[in-house]
C-alpha positions as CSV (number, residue, x, y, z in Angstrom):
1,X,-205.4,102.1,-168.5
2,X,-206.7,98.6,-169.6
3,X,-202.6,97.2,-170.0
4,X,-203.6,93.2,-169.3
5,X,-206.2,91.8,-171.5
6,X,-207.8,88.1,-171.5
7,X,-209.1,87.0,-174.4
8,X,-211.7,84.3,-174.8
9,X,-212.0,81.5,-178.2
10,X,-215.3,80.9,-179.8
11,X,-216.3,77.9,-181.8
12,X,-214.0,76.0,-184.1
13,X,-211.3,76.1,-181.4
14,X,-212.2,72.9,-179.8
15,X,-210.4,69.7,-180.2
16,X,-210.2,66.8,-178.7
17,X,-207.7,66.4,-175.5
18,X,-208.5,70.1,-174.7
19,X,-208.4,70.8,-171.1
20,X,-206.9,67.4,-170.2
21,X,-203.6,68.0,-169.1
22,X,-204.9,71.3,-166.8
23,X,-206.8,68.6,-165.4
24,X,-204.6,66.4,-164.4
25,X,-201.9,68.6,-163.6
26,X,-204.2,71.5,-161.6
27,X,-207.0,70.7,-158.6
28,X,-208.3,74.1,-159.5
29,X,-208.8,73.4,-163.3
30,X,-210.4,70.1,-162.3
31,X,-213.1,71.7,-159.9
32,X,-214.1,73.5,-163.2
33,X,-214.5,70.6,-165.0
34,X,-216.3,68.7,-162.1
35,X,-218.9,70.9,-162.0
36,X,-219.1,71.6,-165.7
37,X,-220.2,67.6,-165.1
38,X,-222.6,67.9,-162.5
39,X,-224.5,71.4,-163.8
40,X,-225.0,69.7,-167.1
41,X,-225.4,66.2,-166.0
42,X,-223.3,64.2,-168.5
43,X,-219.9,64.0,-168.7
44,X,-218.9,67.1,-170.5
45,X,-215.2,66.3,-169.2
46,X,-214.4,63.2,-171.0
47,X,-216.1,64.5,-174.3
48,X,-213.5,67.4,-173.3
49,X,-210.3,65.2,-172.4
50,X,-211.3,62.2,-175.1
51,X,-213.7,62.7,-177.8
52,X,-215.2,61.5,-179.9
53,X,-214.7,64.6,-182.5
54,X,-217.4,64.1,-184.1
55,X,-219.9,64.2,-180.6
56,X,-217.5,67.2,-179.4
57,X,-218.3,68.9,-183.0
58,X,-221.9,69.1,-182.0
59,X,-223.0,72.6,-181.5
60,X,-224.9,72.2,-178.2
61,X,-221.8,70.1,-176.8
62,X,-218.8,72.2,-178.4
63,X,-220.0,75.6,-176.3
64,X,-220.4,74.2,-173.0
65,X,-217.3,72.5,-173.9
66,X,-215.3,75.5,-174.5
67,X,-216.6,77.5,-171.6
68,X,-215.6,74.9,-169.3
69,X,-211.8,74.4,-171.0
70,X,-211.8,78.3,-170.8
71,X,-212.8,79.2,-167.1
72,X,-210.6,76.0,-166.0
73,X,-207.4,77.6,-167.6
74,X,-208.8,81.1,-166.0
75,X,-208.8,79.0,-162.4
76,X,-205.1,78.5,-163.0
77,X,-204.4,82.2,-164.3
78,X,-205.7,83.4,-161.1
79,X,-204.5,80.9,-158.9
80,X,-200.8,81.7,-160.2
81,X,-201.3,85.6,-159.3
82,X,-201.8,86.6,-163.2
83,X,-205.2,88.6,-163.1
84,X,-206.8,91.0,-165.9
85,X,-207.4,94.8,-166.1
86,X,-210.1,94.1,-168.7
87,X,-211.6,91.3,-171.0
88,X,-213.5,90.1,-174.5
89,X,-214.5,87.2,-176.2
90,X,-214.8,86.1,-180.0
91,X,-219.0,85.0,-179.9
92,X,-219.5,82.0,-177.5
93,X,-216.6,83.2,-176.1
94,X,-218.2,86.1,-174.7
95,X,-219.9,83.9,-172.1
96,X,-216.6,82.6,-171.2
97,X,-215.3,86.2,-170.7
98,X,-218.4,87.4,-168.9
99,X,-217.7,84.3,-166.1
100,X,-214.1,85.7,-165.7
101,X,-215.9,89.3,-164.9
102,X,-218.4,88.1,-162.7
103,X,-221.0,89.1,-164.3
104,X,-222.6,85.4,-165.0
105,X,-222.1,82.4,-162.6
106,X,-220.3,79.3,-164.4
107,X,-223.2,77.4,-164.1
108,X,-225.6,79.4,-165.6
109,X,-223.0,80.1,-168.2
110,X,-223.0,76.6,-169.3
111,X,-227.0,76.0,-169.3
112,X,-227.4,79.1,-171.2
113,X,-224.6,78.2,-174.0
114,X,-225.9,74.1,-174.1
115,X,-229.3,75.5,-174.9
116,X,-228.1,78.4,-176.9
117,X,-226.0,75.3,-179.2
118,X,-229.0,74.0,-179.7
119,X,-231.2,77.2,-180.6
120,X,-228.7,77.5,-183.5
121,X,-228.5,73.9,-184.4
122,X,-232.2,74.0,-184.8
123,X,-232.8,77.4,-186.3
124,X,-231.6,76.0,-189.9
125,X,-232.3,72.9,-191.6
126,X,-229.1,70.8,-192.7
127,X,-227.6,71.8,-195.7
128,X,-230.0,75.3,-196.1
129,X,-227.1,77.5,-194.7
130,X,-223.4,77.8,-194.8
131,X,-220.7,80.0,-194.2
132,X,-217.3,81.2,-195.9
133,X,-214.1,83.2,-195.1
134,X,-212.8,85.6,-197.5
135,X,-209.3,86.7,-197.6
136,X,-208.3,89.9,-198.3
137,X,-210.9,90.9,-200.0
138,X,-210.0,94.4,-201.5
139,X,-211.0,97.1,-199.5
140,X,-214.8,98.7,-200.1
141,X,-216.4,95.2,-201.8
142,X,-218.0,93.8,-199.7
143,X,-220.9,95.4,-199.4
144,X,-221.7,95.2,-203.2
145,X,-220.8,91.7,-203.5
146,X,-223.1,90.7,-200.8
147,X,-225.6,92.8,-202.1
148,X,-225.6,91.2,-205.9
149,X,-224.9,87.7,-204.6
150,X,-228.4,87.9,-202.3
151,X,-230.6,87.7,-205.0
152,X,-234.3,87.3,-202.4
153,X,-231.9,85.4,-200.0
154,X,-230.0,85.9,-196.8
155,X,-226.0,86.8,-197.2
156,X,-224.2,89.2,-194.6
157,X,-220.9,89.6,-192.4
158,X,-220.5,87.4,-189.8
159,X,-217.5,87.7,-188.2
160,X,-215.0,90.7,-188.8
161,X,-212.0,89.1,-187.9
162,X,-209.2,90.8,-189.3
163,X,-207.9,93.5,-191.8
164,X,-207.4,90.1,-193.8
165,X,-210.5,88.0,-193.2
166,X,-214.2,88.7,-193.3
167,X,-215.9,85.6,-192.1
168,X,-219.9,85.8,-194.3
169,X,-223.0,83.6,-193.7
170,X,-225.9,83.0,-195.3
171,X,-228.7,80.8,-197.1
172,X,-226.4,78.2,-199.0
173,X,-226.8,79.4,-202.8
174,X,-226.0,82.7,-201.3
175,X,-223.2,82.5,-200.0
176,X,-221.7,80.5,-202.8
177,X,-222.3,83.3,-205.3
178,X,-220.9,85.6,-202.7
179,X,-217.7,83.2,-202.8
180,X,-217.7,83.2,-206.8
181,X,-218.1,87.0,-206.7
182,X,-215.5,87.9,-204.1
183,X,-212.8,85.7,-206.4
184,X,-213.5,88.2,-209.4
185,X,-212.9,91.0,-207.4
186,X,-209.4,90.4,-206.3
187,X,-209.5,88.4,-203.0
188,X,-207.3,86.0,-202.6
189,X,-209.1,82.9,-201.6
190,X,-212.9,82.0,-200.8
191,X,-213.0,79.4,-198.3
192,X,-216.3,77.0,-197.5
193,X,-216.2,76.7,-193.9
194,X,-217.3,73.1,-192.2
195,X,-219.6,74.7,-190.0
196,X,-222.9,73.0,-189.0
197,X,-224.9,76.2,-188.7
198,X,-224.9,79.7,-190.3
199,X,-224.1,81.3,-187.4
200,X,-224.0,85.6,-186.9
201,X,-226.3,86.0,-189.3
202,X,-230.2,87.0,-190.0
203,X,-231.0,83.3,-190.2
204,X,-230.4,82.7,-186.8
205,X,-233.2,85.5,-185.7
206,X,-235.4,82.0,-184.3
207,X,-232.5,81.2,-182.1
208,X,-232.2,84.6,-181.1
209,X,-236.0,85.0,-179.9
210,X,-235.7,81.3,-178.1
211,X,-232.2,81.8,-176.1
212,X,-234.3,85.4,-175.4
213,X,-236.6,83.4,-172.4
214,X,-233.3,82.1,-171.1
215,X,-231.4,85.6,-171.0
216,X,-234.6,87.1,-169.1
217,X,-234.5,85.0,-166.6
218,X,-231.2,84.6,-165.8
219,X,-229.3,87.0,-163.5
220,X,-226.5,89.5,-164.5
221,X,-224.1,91.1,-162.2
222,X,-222.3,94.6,-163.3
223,X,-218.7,93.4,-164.4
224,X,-216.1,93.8,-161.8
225,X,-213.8,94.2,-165.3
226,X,-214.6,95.8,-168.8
227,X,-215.6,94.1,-171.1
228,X,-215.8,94.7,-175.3
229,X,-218.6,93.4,-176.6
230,X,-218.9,91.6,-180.1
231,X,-222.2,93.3,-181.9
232,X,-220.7,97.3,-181.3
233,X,-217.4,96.4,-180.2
234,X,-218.1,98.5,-177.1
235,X,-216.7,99.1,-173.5
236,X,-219.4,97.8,-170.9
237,X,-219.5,97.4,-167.0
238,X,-223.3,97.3,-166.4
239,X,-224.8,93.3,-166.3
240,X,-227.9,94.9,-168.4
241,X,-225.8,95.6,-171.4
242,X,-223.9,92.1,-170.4
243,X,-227.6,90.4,-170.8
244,X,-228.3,92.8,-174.1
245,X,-224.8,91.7,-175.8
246,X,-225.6,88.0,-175.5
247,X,-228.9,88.7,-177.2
248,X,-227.9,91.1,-180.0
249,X,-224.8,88.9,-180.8
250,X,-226.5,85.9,-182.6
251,X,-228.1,87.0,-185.5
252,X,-225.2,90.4,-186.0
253,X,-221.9,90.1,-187.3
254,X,-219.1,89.7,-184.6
255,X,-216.7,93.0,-184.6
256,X,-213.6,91.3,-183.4
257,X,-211.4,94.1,-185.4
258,X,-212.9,96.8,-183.6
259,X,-213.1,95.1,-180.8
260,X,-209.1,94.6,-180.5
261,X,-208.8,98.4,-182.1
262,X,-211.0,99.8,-179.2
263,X,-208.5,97.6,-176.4
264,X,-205.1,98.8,-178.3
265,X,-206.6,102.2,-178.2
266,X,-207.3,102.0,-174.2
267,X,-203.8,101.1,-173.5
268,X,-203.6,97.1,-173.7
269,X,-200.2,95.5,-174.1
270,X,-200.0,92.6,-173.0
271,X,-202.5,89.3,-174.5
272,X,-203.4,86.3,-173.1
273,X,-205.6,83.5,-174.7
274,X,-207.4,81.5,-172.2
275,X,-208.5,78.3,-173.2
276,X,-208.1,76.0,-176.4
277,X,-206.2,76.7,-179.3
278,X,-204.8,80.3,-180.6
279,X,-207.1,81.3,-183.1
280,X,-207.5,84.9,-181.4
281,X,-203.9,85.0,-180.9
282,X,-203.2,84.6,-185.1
283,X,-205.8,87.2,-185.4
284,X,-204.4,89.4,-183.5
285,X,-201.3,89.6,-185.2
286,X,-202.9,90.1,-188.0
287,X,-204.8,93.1,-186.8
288,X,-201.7,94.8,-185.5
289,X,-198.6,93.4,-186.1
290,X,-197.0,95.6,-182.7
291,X,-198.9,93.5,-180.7
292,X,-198.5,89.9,-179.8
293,X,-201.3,87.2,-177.9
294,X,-199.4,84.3,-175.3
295,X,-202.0,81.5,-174.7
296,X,-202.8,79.4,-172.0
297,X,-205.3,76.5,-172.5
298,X,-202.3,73.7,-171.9
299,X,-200.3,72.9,-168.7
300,X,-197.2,73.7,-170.2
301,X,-198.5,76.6,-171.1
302,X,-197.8,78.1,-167.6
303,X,-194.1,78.6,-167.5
304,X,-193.9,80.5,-170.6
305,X,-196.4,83.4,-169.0
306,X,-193.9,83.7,-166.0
């Protein structure tokens, strides 16, 4: 029975100060970082602990960024006794959750999500793509709404999130319809997202074939815990299907819904989001309402887990 889970934040998480105070209270958190450092050969720390926002919202910086903030608060977790019985992550944050299985060293966790920043970054001009979160969108819409708002272009589901909140991305024009389209059919808001790429969706099919290179040639052990991937919202174990998630994830929609249905459904009880913010942790509350995330990413954080 999978009873502890750890779950891992994706982009839009990040701010800056993340990660500091785990730092400077925690040797072990501050290894992470150190390295983080070293591997990618700039200070990936102080973008981390200080800033700018505006350098830290770059995609290429913002992953390795919250890899690093993750696996430092995950070298606290496990250096306080509090370990896992299985583990997911919401898109980047897969990585994140494949370093706390073993499956992929930190180090090659962090080259492969810098260059996998920049894959997307580059995969869509400025200004061609966007994305937009609709909330509550009646039930049994969506697929006709993305289908009339298309018109010759790209417009699909990136992100399941919640019950509540279908995340869609797309070629700009596209998606806007899709906004205008989900309005007149009875959800409640349609929300522009300030995104710099138009991520989980066809569009990022050249980023895909690119960060392919990288996957191949890195190594992937079997996971020493389960993990629930993002593109089928599966159970896995095998560093193969670890090494085929990453690649299937970019351009598919991320099934975070099913992904928290499938861990409910194997026993999970007890939540923990490690790293920055608690994005996952809102979401899953809004997926079941029975269950309830605590979050670690601060140094505080610690005494409220005991």
């Amino acid at each position: 029975m999978l009873k502890r889970v750890f779950l891992f934040p994706g982009q839009g998480s990040q701010y800056a100060g993340m990660g500091k105070s785990l730092a400077e209270t925690f040797p072990a958190a501050q290894a992470v970082f150190s390295e983080a450092d070293d591997v990618l050969g700039f200070g990936l720390s102080k973008l981390c602990f200080e800033g700018p926002e505006d350098e830290l919202k770059l995609t290429e910086n913002t992953q390795p960024a919250l890899v690093a903030t993750s696996i430092a608060a995950l070298a606290v977790l496990k250096q306080h006794g509090h370990m896992a019985d299985a583990v997911a992550g919401h898109s980047l944050g897969e990585y994140s959750a494949l370093v706390a299985a073993g499956s992929l060293t930190l180090a090659d966790a962090l080259r492969l999500v810098r260059k996998r920043g920049r894959y997307m970054q580059e995969a869509v001009p400025s200004g061609v793509g966007a994305m937009a979160a609709l909330l509550k969108l009646p039930e049994g819409k969506l697929d006709e709404i993305l289908a009339e708002a298309a018109q010759g272009e790209v417009v699909t589901a990136a992100n399941f999130n919640s019950p509540d909140q279908i995340v869609i991305a797309g070629n700009t024009a596209a998606v806007i319809r899709a906004m205008d389209l989900a309005k007149a059919a009875g959800a409640k808001r349609a929300i522009q997202l300030p995104v710099s790429a138009p991520f989980h969706c066809p569009l990022m099919i050249p980023a895909q074939q690119q960060l392919k290179a990288d996957l191949d040639v890195t190594n992937f052990n079997d996971l020493s815990l389960p993990l629930v991937n993002n593109y089928q919202a599966r159970l896995i174990t095998k560093g193969a299907d670890a090494r085929r998630g990453l690649y299937e994830q970019v351009p598919n929609g991320v099934q975070w819904t099913a992904t928290m249905r499938l861990l409910i459904e194997e026993g999970a009880t007890e939540w923990i989001e490690v790293g920055a913010g608690a994005v996952l942790s809102g979401l899953l509350k809004s997926i079941d309402a029975n269950h309830k995330a605590r979050k670690f990413g601060e140094a505080q954080d610690l005494e409220l887990l005991s």
